[in-house]
PLY file of the C-alpha trace (Angstrom):
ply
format ascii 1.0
element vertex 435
property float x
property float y
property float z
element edge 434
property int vertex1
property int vertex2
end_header
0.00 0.00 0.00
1.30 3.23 -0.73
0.28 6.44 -0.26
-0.67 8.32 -3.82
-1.04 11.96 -4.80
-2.06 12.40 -8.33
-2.56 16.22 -9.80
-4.64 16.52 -12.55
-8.63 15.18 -11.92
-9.52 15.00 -15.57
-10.07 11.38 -17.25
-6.61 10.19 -17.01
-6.35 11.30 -13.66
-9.56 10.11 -12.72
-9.93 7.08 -14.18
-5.70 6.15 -12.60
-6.94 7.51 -9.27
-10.03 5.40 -9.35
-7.99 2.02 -10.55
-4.65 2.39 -8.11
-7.14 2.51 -5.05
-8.72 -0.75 -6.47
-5.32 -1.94 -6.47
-5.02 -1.00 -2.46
-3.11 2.18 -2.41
-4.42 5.67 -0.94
-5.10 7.68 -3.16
-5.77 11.69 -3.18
-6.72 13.35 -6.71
-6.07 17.04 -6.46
-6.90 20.01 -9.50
-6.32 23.57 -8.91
-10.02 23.92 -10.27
-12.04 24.01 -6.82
-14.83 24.00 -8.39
-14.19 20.66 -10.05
-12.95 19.10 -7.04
-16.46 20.10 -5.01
-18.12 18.53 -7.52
-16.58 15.17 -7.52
-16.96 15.26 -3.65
-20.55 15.92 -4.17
-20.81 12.75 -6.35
-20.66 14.16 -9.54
-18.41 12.88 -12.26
-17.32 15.39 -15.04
-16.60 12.60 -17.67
-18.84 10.28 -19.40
-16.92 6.82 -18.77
-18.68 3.76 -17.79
-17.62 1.81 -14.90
-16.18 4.72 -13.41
-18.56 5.92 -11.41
-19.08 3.01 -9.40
-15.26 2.72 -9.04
-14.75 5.72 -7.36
-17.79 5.51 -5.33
-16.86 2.27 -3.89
-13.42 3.46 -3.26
-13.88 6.38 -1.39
-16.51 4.08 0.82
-13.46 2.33 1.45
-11.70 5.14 2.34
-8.98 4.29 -0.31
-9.83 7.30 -2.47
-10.54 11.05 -2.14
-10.19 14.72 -3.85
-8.57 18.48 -2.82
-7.51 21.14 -4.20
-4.73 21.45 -1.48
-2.44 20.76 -3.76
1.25 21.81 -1.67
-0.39 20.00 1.34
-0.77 16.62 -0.19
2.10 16.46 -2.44
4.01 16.43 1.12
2.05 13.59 2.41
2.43 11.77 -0.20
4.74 8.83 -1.39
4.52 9.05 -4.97
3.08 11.94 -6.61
1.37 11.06 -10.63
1.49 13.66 -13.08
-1.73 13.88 -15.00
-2.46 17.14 -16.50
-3.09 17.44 -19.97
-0.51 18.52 -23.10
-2.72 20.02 -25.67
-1.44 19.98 -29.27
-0.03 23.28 -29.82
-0.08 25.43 -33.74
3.00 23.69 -34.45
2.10 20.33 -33.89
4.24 19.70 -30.37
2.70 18.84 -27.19
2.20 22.13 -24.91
4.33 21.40 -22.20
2.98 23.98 -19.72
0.72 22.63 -17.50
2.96 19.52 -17.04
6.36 22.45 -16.26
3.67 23.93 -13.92
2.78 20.77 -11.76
7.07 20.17 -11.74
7.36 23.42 -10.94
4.76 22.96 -7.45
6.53 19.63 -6.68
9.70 21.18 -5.98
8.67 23.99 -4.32
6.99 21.11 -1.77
9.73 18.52 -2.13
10.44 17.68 2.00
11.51 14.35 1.98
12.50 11.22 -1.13
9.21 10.66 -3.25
8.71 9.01 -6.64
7.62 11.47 -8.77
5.77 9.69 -12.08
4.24 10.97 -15.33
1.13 9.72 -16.51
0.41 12.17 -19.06
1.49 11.94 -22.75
4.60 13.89 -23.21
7.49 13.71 -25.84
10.71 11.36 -25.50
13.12 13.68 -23.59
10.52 15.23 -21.33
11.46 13.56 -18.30
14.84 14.51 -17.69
13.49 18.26 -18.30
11.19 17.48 -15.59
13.93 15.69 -13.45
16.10 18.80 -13.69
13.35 21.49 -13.33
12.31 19.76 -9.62
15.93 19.92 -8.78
16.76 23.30 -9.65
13.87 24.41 -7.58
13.74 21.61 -4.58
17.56 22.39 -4.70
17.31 18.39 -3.62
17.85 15.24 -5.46
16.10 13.50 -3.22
13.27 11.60 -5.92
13.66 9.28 -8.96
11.56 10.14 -11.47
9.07 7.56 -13.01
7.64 7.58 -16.60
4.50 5.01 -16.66
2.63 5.37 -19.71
-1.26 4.69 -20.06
-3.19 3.04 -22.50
-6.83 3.88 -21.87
-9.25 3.45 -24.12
-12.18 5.64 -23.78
-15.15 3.91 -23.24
-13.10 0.85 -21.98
-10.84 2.54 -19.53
-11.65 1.03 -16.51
-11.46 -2.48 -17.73
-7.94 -1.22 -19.75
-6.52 -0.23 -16.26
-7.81 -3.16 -13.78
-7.00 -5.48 -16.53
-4.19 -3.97 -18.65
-2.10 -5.44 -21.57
1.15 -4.56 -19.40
2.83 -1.79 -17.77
5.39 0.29 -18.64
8.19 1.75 -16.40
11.05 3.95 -16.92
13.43 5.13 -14.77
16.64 5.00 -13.22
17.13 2.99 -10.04
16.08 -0.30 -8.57
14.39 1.39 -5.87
12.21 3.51 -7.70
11.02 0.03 -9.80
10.52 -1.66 -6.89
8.56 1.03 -5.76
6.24 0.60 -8.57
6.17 -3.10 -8.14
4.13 -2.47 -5.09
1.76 0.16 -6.64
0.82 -1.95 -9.53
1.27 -4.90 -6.73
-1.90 -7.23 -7.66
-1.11 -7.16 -11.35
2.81 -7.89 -10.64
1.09 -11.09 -8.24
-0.86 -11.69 -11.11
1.75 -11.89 -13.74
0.80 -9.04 -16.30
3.98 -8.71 -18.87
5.27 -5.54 -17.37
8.32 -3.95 -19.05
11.10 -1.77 -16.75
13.12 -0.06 -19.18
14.90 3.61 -19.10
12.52 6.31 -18.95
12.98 7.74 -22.88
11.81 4.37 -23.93
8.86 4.17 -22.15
7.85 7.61 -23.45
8.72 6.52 -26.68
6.54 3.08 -26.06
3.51 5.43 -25.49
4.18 7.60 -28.50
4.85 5.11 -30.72
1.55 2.67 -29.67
-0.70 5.12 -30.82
0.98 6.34 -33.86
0.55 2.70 -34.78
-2.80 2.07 -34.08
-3.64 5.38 -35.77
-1.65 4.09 -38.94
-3.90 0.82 -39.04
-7.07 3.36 -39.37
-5.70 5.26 -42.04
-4.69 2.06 -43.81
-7.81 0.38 -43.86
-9.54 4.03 -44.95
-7.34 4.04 -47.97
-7.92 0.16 -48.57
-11.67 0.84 -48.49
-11.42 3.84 -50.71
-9.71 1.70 -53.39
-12.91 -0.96 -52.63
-15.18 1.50 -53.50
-14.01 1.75 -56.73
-12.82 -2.01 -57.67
-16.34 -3.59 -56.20
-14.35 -5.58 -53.26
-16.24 -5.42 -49.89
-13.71 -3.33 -47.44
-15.43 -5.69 -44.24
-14.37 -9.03 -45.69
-11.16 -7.65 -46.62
-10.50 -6.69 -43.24
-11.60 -9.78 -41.75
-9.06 -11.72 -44.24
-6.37 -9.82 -43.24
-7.41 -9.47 -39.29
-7.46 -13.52 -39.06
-3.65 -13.94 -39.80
-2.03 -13.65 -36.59
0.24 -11.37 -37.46
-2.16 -8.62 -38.27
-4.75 -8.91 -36.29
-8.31 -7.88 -36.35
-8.09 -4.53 -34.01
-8.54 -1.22 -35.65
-9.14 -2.70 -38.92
-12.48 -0.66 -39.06
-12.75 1.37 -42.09
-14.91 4.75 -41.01
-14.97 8.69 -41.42
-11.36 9.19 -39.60
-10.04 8.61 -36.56
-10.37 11.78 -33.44
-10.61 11.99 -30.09
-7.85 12.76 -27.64
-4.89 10.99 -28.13
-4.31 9.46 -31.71
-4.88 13.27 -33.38
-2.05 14.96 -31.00
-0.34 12.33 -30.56
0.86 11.73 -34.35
1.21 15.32 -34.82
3.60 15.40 -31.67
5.58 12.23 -33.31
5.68 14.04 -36.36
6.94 17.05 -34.81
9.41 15.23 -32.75
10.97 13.69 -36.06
11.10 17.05 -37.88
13.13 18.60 -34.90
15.83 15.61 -35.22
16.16 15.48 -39.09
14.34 11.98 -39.00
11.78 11.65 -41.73
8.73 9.91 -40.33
7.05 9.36 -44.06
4.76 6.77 -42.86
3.38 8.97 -40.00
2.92 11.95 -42.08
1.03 9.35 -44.01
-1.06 8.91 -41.72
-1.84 12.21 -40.59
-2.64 13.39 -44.00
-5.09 10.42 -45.07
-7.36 10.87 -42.10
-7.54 14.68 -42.97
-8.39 13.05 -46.69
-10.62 10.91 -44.93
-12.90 13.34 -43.22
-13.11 15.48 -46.02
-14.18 12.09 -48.34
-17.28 11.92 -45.90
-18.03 15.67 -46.55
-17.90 14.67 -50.13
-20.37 11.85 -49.86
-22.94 14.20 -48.42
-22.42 16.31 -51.62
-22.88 13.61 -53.81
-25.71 12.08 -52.81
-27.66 15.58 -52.58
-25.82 16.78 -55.74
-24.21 19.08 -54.31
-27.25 21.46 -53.01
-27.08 21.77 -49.85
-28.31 25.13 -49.10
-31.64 25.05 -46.93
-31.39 21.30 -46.62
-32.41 19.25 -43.31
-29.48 16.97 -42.23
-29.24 15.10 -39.66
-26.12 14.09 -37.87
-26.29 10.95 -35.49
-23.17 10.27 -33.17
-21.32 13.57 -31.75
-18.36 12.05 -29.92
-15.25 10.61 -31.86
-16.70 6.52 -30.50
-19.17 5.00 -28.75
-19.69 4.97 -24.76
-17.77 8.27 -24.37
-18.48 11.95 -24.48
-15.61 13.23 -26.06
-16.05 15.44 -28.99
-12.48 16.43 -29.53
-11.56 15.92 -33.37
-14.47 14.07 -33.67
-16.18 13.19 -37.47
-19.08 15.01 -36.41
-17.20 18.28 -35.51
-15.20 18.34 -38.62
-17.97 17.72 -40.70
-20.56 20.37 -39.47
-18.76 23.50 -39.96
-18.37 22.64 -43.91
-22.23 21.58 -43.75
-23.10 24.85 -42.45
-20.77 27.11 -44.73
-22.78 25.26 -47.67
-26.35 26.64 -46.30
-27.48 23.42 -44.64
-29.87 23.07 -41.26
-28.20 21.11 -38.93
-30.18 18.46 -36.67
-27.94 16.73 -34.39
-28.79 13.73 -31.69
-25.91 12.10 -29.26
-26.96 9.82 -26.47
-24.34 10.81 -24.01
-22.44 14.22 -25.94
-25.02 16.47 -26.95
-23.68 18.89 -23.53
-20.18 19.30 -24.75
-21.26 19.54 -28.52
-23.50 22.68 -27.40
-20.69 24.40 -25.84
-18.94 24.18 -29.00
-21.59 24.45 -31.47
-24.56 26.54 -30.00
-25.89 27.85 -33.07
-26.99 23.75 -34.01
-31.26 22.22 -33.43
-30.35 19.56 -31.06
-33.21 16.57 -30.06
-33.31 14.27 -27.57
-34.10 11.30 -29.50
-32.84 9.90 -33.02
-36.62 9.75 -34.41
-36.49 13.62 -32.93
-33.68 14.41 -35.02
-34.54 12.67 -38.48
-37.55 13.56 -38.65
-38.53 15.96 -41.78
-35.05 15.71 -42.68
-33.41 15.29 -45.78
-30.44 13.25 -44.88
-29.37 11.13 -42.01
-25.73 11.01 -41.61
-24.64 8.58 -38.93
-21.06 9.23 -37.74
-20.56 7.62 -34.44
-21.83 3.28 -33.84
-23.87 3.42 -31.27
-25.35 0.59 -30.34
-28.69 2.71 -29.66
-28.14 3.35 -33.61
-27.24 -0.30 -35.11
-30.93 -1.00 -33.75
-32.50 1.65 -35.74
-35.40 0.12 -38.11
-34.85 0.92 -41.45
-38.49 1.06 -41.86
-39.50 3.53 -39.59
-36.18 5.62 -40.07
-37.70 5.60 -43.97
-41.33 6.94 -43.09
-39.58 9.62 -40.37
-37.40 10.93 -43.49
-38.01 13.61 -45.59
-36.03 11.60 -48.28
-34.71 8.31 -47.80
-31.32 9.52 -48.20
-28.36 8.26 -45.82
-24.54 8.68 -45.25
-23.41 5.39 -42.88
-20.40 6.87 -42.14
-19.69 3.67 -40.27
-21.52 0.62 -41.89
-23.94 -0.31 -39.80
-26.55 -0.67 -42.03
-26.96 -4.17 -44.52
-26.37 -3.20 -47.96
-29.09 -5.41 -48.69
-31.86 -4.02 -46.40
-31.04 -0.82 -47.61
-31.68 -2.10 -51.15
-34.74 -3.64 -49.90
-35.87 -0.14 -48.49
-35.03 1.64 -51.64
-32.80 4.24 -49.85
-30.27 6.50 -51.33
-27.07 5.50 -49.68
-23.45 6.25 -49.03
-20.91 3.68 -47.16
-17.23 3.26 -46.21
-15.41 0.60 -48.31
-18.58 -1.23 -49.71
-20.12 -1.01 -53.41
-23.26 0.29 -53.78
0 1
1 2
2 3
3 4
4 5
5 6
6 7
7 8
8 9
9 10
10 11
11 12
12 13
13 14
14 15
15 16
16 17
17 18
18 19
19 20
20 21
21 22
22 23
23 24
24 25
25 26
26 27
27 28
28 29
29 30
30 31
31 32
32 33
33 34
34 35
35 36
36 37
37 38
38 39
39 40
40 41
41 42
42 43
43 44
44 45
45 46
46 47
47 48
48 49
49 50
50 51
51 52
52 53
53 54
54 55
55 56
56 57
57 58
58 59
59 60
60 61
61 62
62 63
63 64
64 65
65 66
66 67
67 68
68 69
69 70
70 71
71 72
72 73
73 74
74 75
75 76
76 77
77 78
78 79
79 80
80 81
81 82
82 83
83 84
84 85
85 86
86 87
87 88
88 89
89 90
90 91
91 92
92 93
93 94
94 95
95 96
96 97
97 98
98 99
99 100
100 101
101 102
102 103
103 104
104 105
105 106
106 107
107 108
108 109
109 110
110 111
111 112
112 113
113 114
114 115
115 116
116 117
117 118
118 119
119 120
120 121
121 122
122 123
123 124
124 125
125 126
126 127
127 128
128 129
129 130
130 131
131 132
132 133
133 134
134 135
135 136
136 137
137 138
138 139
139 140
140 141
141 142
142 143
143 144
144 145
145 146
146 147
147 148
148 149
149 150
150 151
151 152
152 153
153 154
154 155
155 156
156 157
157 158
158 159
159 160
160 161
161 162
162 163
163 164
164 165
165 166
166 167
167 168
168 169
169 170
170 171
171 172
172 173
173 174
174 175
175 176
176 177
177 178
178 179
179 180
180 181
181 182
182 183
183 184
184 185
185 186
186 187
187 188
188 189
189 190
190 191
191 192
192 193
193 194
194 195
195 196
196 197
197 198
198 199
199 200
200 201
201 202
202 203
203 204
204 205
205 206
206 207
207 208
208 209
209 210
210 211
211 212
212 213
213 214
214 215
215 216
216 217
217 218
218 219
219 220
220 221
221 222
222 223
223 224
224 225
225 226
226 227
227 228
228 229
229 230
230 231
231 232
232 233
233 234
234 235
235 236
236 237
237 238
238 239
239 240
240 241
241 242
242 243
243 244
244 245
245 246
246 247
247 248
248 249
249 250
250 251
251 252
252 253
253 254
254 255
255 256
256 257
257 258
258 259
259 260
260 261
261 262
262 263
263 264
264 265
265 266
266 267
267 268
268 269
269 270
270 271
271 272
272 273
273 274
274 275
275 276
276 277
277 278
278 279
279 280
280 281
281 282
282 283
283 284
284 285
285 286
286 287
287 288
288 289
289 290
290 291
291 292
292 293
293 294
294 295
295 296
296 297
297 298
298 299
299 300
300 301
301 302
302 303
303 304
304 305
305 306
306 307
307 308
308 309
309 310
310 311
311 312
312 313
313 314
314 315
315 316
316 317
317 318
318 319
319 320
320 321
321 322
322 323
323 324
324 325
325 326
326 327
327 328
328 329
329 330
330 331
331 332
332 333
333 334
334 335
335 336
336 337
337 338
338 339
339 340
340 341
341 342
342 343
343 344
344 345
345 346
346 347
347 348
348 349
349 350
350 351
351 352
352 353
353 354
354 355
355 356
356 357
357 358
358 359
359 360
360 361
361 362
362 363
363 364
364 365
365 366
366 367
367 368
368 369
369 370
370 371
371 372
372 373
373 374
374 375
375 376
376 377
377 378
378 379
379 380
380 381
381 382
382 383
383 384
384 385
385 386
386 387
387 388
388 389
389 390
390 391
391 392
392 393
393 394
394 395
395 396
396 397
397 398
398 399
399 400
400 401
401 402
402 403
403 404
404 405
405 406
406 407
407 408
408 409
409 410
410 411
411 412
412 413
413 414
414 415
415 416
416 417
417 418
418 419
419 420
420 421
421 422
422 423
423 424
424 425
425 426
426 427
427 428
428 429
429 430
430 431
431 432
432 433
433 434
């Protein structure tokens, strides 16, 4: 057990604060947003993420978890201090460094005895001896080892991701400071999850380099489908050829409208950045970057086509506001790319979320938001569906016919038989699939 400070509430502080209590440490979250941190000791969870609610209820029954915005006080209780503030893409395409300079900044000022100081937030490969030397110059002490431990959260799936991870990744320095983490991460060590101890630019590097992968696999399979399109192949089948060899695999073989959200967006920019600034030419991750830009724009395009290009005055309706399913993130999503060119061409926008209409208003106000799907389609003139739902994938074709002004439809994410739509007599678009 080990006592755990970890500055930054958002979702990666959350949802780590919430899992290393599970795991039998104490754990304090602290933000310099008071307002934030009355909330969550009122109950109330900022972030759509499921699972986590629970977690963090149960914990702090237990007395395992809790939340303050004294942020000097606890860092000098505590054993091990997590970094978890955000780094924001900045115009250039590097990872704003600020907040995370600011929190190294506090920890030095409040450095009275040795603590493991550990970065959970994204940051590029070098960051950490920047960090290392900015405590020391103000601490005047080198009394810490500094930690890099990557996540891998998946939105939506975060709390399984963390209580059940892949592995863990630790970079540092010294023995003591792994062994440390050996007993904050205790149950999984017991358990036997791979865990990899490594030096601390390579476990930056690790998280960096995940994600620009994963990202690469989405642009891949959007290119692949765009070449379906036009050959008659069927972009689903293809990907299930390829995902059943091994070597491949099946994950984030989904063709779609682009990838968003917070991490893959940033986080390939920020690679791409990082190469530029060594002379290393990162072809394949410019790639990437540049086909899901293509990609977003190609779904913009299939809304043109299908309403031949006249789209002032027209009804359409846009279901699924975040970037996925079961979150309600809206950062880079499809749905916030494609709006603003829908409403520079004239059209009325009708827009339905389950869980991320809230955060869409605050960033589009101007938009006719329902509170059901049959709300939102209704009268229109196209349904555009860029986010799977489940709520969605259960949609009768039938009725979604009879609610439309035109049965005209963008499936953005192919959840719809080809067939039934046939059957229907719709006007269709689709990712990867002939018409």
């Amino acid at each position: 057990m080990k006592k755990i400070a970890i500055i930054g509430s958002g979702y990666v502080g959350l949802v780590s604060g919430a899992g290393l209590s599970e795991f039998g440490n104490i754990v304090c979250c602290l933000d310099i947003d008071k307002s934030k941190i009355d909330q969550l000791k009122n109950g109330d969870i900022p972030i759509y993420e499921p699972g986590l609610r629970r977690l963090i209820n149960k914990n702090i029954q237990k007395g395992m978890l809790s939340f303050s915005s004294k942020i000097s006080e606890k860092i000098k209780s505590a054993e091990i201090i997590f970094i978890a503030v955000g780094t924001p893409q900045s115009e250039d395409g590097s990872a704003n460094l600020s907040y995370v300079e600011s929190v190294a900044n506090t920890i030095g000022k409040n450095l009275n005895n040795y603590k493991i100081v550990c970065t959970k937030s994204t940051v590029p490969v070098g960051t950490g001896s920047k960090i290392e030397q900015l405590i020391g110059d103000v601490s005047k002490s080198d009394d810490f080892d500094y930690v890099s431990n990557p996540e891998f959260l998946r939105e939506g799936a975060a709390i399984d991701d963390f209580i059940h991870p892949d592995r863990i990744i630790v970079g540092a320095k010294t023995n003591k400071a792994f062994e440390v983490m050996k007993d904050v991460y205790s149950p999984l060590y017991i358990n036997e999850t791979p865990m990899i101890f490594t030096n601390v630019e390579t476990a930056e590097m690790i998280k960096y380099a995940s994600n620009a992968f994963l990202a690469t696999k989405i642009s891949f399979i959007n290119e692949i489908a765009n070449l379906c399109e036009k050959l008659g192949a069927d972009v689903h089948q293809v990907s299930k050829g390829m995902g059943l060899d091994g070597r491949i695999s099946s994950k984030f073989l989904h063709p779609g409208p682009g990838f968003g959200g917070s991490c893959f967006p940033k986080d390939t920019e920020a690679l791409a950045y990082l190469g530029r600034q060594n002379n290393v030419q990162l072809n394949l991750i410019n790639a990437t970057i540049k086909t899901n830009i293509n990609q977003k724009l190609r779904m913009f395009s299939k809304v043109k086509s299908i309403l031949n290009n006249d789209l002032k005055g027209k009804i359409i309706s846009i279901l699924g506001l975040s970037f996925k399913p079961e979150t309600d993130d809206i950062r880079e999503s499809p749905a916030s790319e494609m709006i603003p060119n829908l409403i520079k061409s004239g059209s009325i926008i009708h827009a339905y979320d389950p869980v991320a209409i809230q955060n869409f208003k605050e960033a589009f106000p101007g938009l006719h938001y329902f509170k059901t799907w049959r709300e939102c389609v209704k009268g229109s003139d196209l349904c555009v569906i860029l986010t799977e739902w489940n709520e969605f994938r259960g949609i009768d074709l039938k009725e979604l016919k009879k609610l439309l002004k035109t049965p005209y439809l963008v499936d953005a994410k192919n959840i719809f038989s080809i067939n039934k739509l046939k059957s229907e007599k719709f006007i269709f678009e689709n990712v990867g699939r002939k018409i």
